[in-house]
C-alpha positions, -999 to 999 in steps of 0.1 A, spaced: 103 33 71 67 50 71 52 66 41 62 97 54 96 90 54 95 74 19 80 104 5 103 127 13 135 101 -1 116 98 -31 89 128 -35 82 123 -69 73 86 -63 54 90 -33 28 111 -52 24 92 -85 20 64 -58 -7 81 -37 -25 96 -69 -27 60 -79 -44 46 -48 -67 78 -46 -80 71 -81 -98 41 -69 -116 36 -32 -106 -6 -32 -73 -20 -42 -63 -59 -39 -44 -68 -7 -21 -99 -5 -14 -111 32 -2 -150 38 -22 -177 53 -11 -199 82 3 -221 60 19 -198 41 0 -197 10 -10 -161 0 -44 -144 4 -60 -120 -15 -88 -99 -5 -101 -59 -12 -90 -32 11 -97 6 12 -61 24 20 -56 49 36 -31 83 37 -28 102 66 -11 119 92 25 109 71 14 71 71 -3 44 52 -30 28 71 -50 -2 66 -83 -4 79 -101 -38 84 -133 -52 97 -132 -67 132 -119 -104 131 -112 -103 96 -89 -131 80 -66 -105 68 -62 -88 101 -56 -123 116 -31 -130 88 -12 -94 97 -14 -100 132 4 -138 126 25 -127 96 34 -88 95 38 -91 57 16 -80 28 12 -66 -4 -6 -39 -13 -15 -31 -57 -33 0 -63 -63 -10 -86 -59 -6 -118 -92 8 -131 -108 4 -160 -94 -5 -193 -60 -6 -204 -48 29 -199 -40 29 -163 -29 64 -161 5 71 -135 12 34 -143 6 0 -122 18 6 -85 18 -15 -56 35 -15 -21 49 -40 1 61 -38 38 53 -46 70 18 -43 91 15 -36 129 -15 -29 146 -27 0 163 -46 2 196 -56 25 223 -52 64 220 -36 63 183 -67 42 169 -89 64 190 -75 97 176 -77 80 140 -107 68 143 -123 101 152 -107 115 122 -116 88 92 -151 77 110 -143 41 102 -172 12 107 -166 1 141 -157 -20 159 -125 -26 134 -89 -32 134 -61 -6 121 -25 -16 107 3 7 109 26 1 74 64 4 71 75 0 38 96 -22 22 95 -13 -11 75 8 -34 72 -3 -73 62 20 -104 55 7 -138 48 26 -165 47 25 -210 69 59 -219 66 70 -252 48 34 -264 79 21 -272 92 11 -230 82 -5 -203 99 13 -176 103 -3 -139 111 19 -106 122 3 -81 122 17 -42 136 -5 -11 149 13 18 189 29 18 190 22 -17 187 48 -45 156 43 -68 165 17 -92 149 21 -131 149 -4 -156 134 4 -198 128 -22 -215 122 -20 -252 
């Protein structure tokens, strides 16, 4: 499922989410190594055209990871301080990339350093968390064909 898709199951999710990531230019990527131990590097995301792309320098260890191991992680920095306004959000899916006309016709559009290497997401789930009324910790929870699942903790 694409972020376009997501967003309209879950509207209300989709742009806390995206307000989250667009407070901040970096956020903290988690791909897995060839041996399977994870990886964590910075990465600009990017929403467009009803998808989440990721953008990566040309030979980069995380595009080699995404192109061994579709898998990542994706956790919207949380900015400075403690008050992390919208909540702590992160994302997690798959990651294909993207040649020929699409990465041409995207690449015209964002003006990316080139040469560079462009991932496709499809989601997997989406996760909100979030104090409410300083007294919860409140957990969403979105995977695809399931409802959005909320857990408040006191």
């Amino acid at each position: 499922m694409n972020w376009e898709a997501f967003a309209s199951a879950e509207p209300e999710l989709a742009r806390i989410t995206e307000e989250r990531f667009r407070a901040h230019r970096h956020h903290v990527l988690a791909t897995l190594r060839k041996d399977g131990s994870p990886r964590t590097c910075g990465l600009e995301a990017d929403f467009r055209g009803g998808e989440l792309w990721l953008g990566m320098m040309d030979v980069s260890l995380k595009a080699l990871d995404l192109r061994r191991d579709p898998r990542f992680a994706l956790q919207a920095n949380p900015g400075e301080g403690t008050e992390m306004g919208g909540g702590d959000v992160r994302i997690a899916g798959r990651a294909y990339e993207v040649e020929g006309g699409r990465k041409s016709g995207y690449a015209k559009e964002a003006e990316p350093p080139e040469p560079f290497h462009l991932f496709r997401t499809e989601l997997t789930e989406v996760v909100r968390t979030y104090v409410e009324d300083e007294r919860y910790l409140v957990v969403q929870v979105w995977k695809p064909g399931a409802p959005l699942r909320t857990v408040r903790r006191a």
